[in-house]
N, C-alpha and C positions, 0 to 999 in steps of 0.2 A: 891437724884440722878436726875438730868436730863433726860428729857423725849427726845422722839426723834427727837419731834417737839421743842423744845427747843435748844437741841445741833444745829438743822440748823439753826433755828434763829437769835443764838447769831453767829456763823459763818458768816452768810449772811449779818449781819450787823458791823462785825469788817471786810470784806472785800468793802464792802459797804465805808466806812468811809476812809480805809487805800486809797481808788483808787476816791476820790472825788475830783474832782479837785481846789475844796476852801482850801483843805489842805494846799494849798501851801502859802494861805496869812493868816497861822498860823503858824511862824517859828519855835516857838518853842515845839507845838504838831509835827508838820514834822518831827523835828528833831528828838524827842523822841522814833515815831512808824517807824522812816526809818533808824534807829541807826544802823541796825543790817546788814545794807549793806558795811560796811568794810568789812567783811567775804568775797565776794562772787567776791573782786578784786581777789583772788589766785583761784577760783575757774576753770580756762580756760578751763584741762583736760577735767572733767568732761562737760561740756557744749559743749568743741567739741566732746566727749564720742556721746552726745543726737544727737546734728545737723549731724556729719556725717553718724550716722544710722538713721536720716531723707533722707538727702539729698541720699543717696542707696534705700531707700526703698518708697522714697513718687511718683517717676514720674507713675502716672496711676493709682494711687491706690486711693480708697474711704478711707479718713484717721478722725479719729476723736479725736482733742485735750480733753480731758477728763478733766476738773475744768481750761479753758482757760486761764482764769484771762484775761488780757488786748488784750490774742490774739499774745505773740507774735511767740510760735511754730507752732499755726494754720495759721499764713502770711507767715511762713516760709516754713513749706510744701508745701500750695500753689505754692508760688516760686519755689521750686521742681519738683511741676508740680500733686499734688495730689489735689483733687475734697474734697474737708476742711467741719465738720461739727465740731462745736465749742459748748459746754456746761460749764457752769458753775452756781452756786447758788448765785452769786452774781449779781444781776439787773445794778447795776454802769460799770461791768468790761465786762457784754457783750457788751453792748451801748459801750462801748470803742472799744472795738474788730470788731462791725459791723461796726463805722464808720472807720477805719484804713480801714479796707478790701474794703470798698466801694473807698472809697479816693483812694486805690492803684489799683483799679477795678480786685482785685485775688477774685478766684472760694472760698470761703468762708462763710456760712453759720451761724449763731450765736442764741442761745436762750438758755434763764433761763432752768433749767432740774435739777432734783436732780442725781444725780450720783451713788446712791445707789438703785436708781430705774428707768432707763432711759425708753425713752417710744420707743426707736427704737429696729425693728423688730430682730428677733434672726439671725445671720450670716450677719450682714451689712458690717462689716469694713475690711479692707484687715490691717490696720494699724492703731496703739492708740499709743497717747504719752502722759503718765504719769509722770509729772513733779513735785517734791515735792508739792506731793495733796493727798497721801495714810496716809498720818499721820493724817490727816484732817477726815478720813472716819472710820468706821463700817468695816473691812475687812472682814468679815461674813456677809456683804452684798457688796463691792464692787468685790471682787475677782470673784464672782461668774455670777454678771453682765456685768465684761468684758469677762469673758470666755462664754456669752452667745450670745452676740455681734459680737465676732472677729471672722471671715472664719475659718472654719478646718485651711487653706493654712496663716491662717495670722499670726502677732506677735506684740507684745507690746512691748514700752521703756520704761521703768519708773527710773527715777533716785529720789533718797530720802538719806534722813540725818537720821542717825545711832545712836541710842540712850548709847551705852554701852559707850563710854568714861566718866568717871567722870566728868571731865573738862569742855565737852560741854554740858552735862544734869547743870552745878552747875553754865554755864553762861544762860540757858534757866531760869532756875528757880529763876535768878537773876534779868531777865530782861521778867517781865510776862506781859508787854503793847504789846511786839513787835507780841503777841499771843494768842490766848485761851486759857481755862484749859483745855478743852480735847484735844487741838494741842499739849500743852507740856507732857502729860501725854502717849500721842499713838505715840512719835518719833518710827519710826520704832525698832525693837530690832532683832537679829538673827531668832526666831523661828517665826515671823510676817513675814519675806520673805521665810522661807520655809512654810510657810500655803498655799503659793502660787502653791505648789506641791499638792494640794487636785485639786485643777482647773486647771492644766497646765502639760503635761506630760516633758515639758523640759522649764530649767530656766536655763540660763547661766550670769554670772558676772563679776564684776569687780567693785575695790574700789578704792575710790579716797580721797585725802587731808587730810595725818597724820603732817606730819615733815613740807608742805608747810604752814599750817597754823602760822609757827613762821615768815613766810614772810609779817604777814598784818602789823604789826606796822611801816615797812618802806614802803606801799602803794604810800607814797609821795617822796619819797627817790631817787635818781638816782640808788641809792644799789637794788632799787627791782627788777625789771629784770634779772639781773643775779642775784640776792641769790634765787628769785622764779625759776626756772630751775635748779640749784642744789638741793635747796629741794624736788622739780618733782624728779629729777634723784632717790634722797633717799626714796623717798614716792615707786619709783616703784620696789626698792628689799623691804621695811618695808611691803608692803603690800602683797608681795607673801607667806608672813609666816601667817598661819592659825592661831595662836593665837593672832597676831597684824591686823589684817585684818579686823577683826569688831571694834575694838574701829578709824577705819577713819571716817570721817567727814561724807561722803558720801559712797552710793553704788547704781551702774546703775546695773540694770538686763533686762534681757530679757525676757517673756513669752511667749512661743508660743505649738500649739499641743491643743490649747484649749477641755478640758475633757467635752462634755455635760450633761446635766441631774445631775444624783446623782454625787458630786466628789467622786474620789476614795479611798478608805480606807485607 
């Protein structure tokens, strides 16, 4: 079994590698570790899901992008008008993220930090945005240090990919470059976003990209456009029914009412 210090390791250095910019005059590793971005053309909902409960909640607020990567929901708060601190375990993707921030002169912040242990003081953030990075962590240590972090008054976004579909755990375990073994192993699962209820006295949802996902193979198509907006339409009755709801792609929630100290029973 991997130790603790090992799982960040090997993380910090497959983010390390995936965000180095020599990757790119290696066409055919690029290709390999960036394969898995056809998915995330249908992906829109959800991404506007994140940005417009940024853009409502970042104007004034002390916000902190949580595992940043290259920075770019921390530029975007920013732009919103929120005072930005940016962490991540990856050495390559803050250097990305501080020099973006500087270049475009937003209120932006950046440094290495582990996430499971942050060193900032208890009540700092009015707002966190958790972007598929909780599959990555320890949720018996992360849940608890954003709920130590976030204001009584504040609230979290986190959007994350859903582990129950068969289909998309049996293209995960197909395609094991695009990830770690503990990434693929910790996809979120139903009772991983209620552990969320031990540190948060209210979590609210919504699921994104069942039926849309049949829209990537015409990505290049003039057809995609409009068949992605019918499948939207179908995605959003498939996903009101309680037993089709967790095998989607994704699920955005919200936490907020941060619980201090002991969680609750």
């Amino acid at each position: 079994m991997q130790t603790l210090e090992e799982r960040k390791l090997l993380e910090a250095e497959f983010h390390d590698k995936l965000r180095d910019p020599n990757l790119v005059n290696d066409p055919e590793l690029h290709a390999k570790l960036t394969s898995n971005k056809k998915w995330y053309h249908i992906a829109r909902q959800s991404k506007q899901f994140a940005e417009n409960y940024l853009r409502q909640h970042s104007p004034k607020a002390r916000a902190l992008d949580f595992a940043c990567g290259d920075g770019y929901y921390s530029l975007l708060m920013a732009e919103f008008g929120a005072d930005v601190d940016g962490i991540d375990i990856s050495d390559i993707s803050v250097r990305h993220a501080a020099s973006a921030a500087s270049t475009r002169g937003l209120p932006a912040r950046f440094q290495v930090m582990d996430c499971e242990n942050m060193t900032f003081a208890d009540n700092t953030f009015d707002l966190i945005n958790v972007n598929g990075v909780l599959h990555h962590l320890d949720l018996n240590r992360a849940y608890p240090e954003l709920a130590r972090v976030l204001k009584p008054t504040g609230s979290i976004i986190c959007v994350e990919a859903l582990k129950h579909n068969p289909v998309f755990q049996s293209y995960r375990r197909l395609t094991p470059q695009l990830r770690t073994a503990f990434e693929t192993e910790h996809i979120l699962r139903r009772k991983d976003v209620l552990m969320a209820r031990r540190y948060f006295s209210r979590i609210d949802w919504k699921f994104f990209h069942l039926a849309s996902l049949a829209a990537v193979p015409f990505r290049k198509s003039p057809l995609f456009e409009p068949l992605l907006s019918v499948l939207e339409t179908l995605d959003s009755t498939l996903l009101r029914v309680p037993m089709l709801r967790w095998w989607a792609w994704q699920v955005g929630f919200i936490l907020s009412q941060p619980e201090k100290g002991q969680p609750p029973a």
